[in-house]
C-alpha positions in Angstrom: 87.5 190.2 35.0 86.0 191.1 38.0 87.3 190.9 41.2 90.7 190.4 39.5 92.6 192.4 42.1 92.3 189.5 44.4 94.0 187.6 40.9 96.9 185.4 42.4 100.0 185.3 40.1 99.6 182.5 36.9 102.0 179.8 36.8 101.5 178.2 34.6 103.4 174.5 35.2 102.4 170.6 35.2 101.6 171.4 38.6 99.4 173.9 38.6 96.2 174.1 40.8 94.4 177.0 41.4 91.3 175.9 43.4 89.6 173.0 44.5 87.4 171.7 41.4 83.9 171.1 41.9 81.5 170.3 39.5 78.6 172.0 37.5 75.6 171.1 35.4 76.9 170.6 32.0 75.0 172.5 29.4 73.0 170.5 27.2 74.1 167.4 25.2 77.3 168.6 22.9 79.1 165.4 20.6 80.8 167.8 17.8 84.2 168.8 17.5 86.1 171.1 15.2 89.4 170.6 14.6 92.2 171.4 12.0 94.9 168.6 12.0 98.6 169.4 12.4 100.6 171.1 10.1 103.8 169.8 11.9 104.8 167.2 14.6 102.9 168.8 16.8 101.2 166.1 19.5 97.7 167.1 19.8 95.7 164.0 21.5 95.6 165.7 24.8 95.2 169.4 23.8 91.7 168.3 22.3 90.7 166.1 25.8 91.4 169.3 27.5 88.8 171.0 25.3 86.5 167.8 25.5 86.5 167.7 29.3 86.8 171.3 29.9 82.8 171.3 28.0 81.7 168.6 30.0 82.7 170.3 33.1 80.3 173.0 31.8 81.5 175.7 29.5 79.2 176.0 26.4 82.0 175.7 24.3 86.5 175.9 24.4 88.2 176.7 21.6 92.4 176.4 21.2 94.7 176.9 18.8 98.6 175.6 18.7 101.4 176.9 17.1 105.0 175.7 17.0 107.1 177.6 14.1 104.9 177.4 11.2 103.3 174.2 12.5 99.9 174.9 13.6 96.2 172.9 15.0 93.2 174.6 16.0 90.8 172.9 17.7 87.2 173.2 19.5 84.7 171.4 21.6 80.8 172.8 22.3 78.3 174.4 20.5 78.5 177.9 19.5 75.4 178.4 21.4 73.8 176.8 24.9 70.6 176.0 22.6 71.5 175.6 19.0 73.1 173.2 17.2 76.2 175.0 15.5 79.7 173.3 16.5 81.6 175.8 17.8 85.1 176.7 15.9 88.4 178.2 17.1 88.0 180.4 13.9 85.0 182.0 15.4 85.6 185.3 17.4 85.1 185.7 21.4 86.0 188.8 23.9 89.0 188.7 24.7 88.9 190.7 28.2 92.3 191.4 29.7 94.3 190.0 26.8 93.4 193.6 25.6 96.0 194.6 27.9 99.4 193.7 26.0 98.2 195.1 23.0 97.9 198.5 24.7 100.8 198.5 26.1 102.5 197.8 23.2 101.2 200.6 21.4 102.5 202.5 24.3 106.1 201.1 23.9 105.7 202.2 20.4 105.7 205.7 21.6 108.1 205.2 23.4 110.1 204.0 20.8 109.3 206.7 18.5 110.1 209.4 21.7 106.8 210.6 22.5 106.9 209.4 26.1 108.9 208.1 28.6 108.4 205.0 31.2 109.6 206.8 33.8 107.5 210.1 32.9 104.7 211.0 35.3 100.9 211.2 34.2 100.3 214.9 35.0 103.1 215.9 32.3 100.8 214.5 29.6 97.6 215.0 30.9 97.6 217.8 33.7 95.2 217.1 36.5 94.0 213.7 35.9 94.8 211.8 38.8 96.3 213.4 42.1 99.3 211.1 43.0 101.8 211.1 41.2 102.1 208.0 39.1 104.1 207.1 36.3 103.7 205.7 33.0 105.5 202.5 34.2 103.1 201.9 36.9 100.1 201.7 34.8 101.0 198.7 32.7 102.6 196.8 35.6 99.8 197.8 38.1 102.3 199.4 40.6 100.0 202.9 40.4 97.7 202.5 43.2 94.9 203.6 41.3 91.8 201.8 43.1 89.6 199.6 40.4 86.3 201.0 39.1 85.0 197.3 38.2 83.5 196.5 41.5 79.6 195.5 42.3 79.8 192.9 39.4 79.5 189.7 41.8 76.5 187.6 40.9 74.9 187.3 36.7 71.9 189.7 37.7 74.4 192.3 38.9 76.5 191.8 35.1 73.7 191.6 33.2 71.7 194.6 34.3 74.9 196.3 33.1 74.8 195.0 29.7 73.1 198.1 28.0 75.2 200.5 30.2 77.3 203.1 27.9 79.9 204.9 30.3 82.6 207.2 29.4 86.3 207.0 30.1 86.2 210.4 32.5 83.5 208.3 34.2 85.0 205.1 34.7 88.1 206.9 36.1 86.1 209.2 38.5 84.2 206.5 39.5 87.7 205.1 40.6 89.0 207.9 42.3 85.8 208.4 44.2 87.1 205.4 46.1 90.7 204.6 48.0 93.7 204.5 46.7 95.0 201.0 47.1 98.8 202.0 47.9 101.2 204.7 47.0 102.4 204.8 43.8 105.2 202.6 43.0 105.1 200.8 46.2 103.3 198.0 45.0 101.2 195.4 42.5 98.0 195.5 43.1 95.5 194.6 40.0 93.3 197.3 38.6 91.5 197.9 34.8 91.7 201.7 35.8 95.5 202.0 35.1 94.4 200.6 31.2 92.1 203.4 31.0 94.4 205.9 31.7 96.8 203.9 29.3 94.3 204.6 26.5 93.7 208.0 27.2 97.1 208.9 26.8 97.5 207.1 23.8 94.5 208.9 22.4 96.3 212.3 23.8 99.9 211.5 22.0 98.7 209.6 18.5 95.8 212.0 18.1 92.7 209.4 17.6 90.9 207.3 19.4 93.0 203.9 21.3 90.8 201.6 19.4 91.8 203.4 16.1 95.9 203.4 17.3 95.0 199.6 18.2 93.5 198.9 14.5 96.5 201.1 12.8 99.8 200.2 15.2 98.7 196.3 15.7 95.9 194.5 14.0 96.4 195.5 10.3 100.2 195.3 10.4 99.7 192.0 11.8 97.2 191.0 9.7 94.6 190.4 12.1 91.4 190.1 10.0 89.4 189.2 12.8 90.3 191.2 15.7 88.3 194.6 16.4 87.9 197.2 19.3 84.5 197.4 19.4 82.5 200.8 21.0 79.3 199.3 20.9 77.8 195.9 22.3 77.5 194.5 18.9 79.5 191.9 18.1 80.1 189.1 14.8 77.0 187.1 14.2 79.7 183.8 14.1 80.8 185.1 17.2 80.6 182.0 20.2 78.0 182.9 22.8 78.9 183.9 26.2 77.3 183.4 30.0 77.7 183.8 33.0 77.8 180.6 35.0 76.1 180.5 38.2 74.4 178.0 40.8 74.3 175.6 37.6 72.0 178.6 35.6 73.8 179.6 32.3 73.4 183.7 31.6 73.8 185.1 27.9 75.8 187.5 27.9 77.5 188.0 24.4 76.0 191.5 23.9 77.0 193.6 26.0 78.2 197.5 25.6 82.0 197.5 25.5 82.2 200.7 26.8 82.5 199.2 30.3 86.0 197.3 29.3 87.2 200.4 27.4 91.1 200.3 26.8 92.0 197.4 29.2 89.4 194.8 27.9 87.7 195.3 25.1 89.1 193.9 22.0 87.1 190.8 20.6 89.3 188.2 18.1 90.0 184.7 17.9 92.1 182.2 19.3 94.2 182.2 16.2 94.7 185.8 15.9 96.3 186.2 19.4 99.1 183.7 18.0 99.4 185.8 15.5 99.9 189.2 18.1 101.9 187.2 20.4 104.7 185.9 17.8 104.7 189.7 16.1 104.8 191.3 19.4 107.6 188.8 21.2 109.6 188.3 17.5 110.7 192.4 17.2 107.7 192.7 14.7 106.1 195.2 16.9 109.0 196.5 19.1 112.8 196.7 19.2 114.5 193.8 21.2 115.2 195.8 24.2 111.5 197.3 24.7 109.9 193.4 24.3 112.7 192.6 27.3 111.3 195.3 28.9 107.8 193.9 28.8 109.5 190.5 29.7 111.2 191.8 33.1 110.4 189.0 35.7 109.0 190.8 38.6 107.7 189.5 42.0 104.5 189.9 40.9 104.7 187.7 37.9 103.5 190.3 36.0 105.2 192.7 33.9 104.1 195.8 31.4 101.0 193.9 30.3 102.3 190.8 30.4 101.9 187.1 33.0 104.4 185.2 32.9 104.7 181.7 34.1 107.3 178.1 34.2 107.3 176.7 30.6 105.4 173.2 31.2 108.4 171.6 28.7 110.2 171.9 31.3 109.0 172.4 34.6 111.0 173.8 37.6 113.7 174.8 35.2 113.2 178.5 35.5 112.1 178.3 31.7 109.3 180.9 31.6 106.4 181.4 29.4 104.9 185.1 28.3 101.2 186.0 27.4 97.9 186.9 29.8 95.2 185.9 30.8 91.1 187.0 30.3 88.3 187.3 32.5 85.3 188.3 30.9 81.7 188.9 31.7 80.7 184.9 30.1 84.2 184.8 28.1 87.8 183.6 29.6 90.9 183.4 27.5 94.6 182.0 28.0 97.3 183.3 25.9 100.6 182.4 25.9 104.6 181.8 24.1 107.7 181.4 24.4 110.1 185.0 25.0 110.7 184.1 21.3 106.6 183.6 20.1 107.6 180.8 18.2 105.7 178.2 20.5 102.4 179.4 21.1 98.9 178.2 22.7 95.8 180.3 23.0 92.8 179.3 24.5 89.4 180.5 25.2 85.9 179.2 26.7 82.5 181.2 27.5 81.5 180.3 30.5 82.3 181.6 33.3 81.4 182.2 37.3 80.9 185.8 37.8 83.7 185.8 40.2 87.2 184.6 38.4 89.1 183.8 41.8 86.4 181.2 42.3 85.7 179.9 38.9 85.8 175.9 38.9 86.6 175.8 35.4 89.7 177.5 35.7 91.0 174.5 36.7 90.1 172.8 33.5 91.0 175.5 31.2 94.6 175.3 33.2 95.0 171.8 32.3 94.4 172.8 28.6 96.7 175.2 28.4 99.4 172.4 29.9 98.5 170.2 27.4 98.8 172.8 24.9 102.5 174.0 25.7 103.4 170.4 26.2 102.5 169.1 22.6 105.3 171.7 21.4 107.9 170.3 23.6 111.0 169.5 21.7 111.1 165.5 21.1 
């Protein structure tokens, strides 16, 4: 998740290439496989490849699961850790990192929705004093606030991992932002930064009245029956969890506990592959939200990005205009792809844990693309 600011726009397509791929020292010898088989007609030779080569490229472990209607395949390649012997599973949980970022802003449409704010509101009305521009609601979820980026200094796995034990507060993270430039004027343009997600959650915290993990847990994951997604406000995490490092110069980082408080409201959720199906489909199918506030999270902007949402070309049919909803991840030894149709009814998340420390640059990117591809594909209508 660092560096994402510099984050070109996901399109997601049969042509996709983000960088040049080079290759990395696999981690050690990994055979097994976990998969669930089909519930449906859904084609799944290529999704598990994916998985397979995206491993021996170098991730510990990738984990996927398919939907299309109520057909469904999960599937996994790796170990759950660098050393053990434990296959890894899609059912086991992983951090999430920006995929956070929908489910917060669809608690704030919720309020919205119940009038308790307004898009189009500015900050100070809720929170007097808090930033000195004037920025809106709107421009927080479709990073169009200007608000410069607290995450910066995490470039290499010593920097991240002498953070690990770090417990910051929300007031800090944002001063520590607006001790440094504004990126633009507000409104004027996208520019990425986690700092519009913490403002996000303190508002949410300042109209519901408890904490945004707590309106996460109340408004999304228990409606939506997602057992095994939590907001965590430590750095402890599932003992089943899959183990997560930070990749560099072929040298493999564990990472998987580390304080959450440094993600706060724009990264920190921790769940499974399956369970951000199961958000995507109740967020895009009027579970969540009214029709006309999920269009408004759907609004194709330049960017590519809308309130909390990437969108990309549906790889069924490619340079059709057909688009595809969800987000993407970058976490501190964890990456995740998310992503549906406008209607969630086909679906593919993905995740891996490993990653470079800087996400603009990460060669497996380019395998965890091709996954996600293969994934949208084996729902295409026969």
């Amino acid at each position: 998740m660092s560096k994402l600011r510099v984050l070109a726009a996901l399109t997601v397509s049969t042509s996709l290439l983000l960088s040049g791929c080079s290759s990395s020292e696999s981690p050690s010898a990994v055979e097994p496989t976990t998969t669930t088989p089909s519930s449906g007609n859904i084609s799944t030779d290529g999704v598990q490849a994916a998985l397979d080569a995206l491993v021996d490229a170098g991730s510990v472990a990738a984990v996927a699961q398919v939907r299309d209607g109520e057909s469904s395949w999960s599937g996994a390649a790796g170990l759950v850790e660098r050393d053990g012997t434990e296959p890894a599973s899609a059912e086991y949980p992983v951090r999430i990192a920006s995929v956070t970022k929908p489910m917060v802003a669809a608690v704030i449409l919720q309020l919205v929705d119940e009038g308790k704010v307004q898009l189009d509101q500015q900050v100070d009305e809720l929170l007097p004093g808090l930033l000195p521009k004037p920025v809106t609601i709107r421009q927080l979820p479709d990073h169009t606030s200007g608000l410069p980026d607290y995450l910066n200094g995490f470039d290499s796995a010593a920097a991240i991992a002498s953070r690990s034990a770090d417990v910051v507060t929300d007031d800090e993270l944002i001063s520590d932002a607006l001790a440094l430039p504004w990126t633009t004027e507000p409104g004027s343009e996208f520019v990425y930064s986690n700092t519009n997600y913490v403002v996000l959650g303190r508002i949410v915290a300042d109209l519901d009245g408890k904490s945004i993990g707590q309106s996460l847990q109340d408004r999304i994951f228990d409606p939506l029956d997602m057992t095994y997604t939590d907001y965590p406000t430590d750095a402890a995490i599932a003992d089943d969890a899959l183990h997560g490092y930070v990749l560099e110069n072929g040298t493999y980082t564990d990472v998987t506990d580390f304080d959450a408080s440094i993600w706060s409201s724009g990264a920190a959720v921790v769940s499974t592959v399956g369970d951000l199906n199961t958000f995507f489909r109740g967020l895009f199918d009027g579970t969540l939200l009214p029709a006309n506030l999920v269009q408004e999270m759907q609004v194709v902007t330049p960017s590519a990005y809308g309130l909390g949402l990437l969108l990309g070309g549906d790889a069924c049919n490619p340079g059709s205009g057909e688009l595809v909803f969800g987000q993407r991840g970058n976490g501190f030894g964890y990456s995740t792809l998310a992503f549906a149709s406008p209607d969630g009814e086909r679906q593919v998340s993905l995740s891996w844990t490993s990653a470079a420390p800087d996400p603009a640059t990460d060669p497996l990117f380019q395998y965890a693309s091709t996954a996600l591809i293969a994934g949208l594909e084996s729902t295409c209508p026969a």
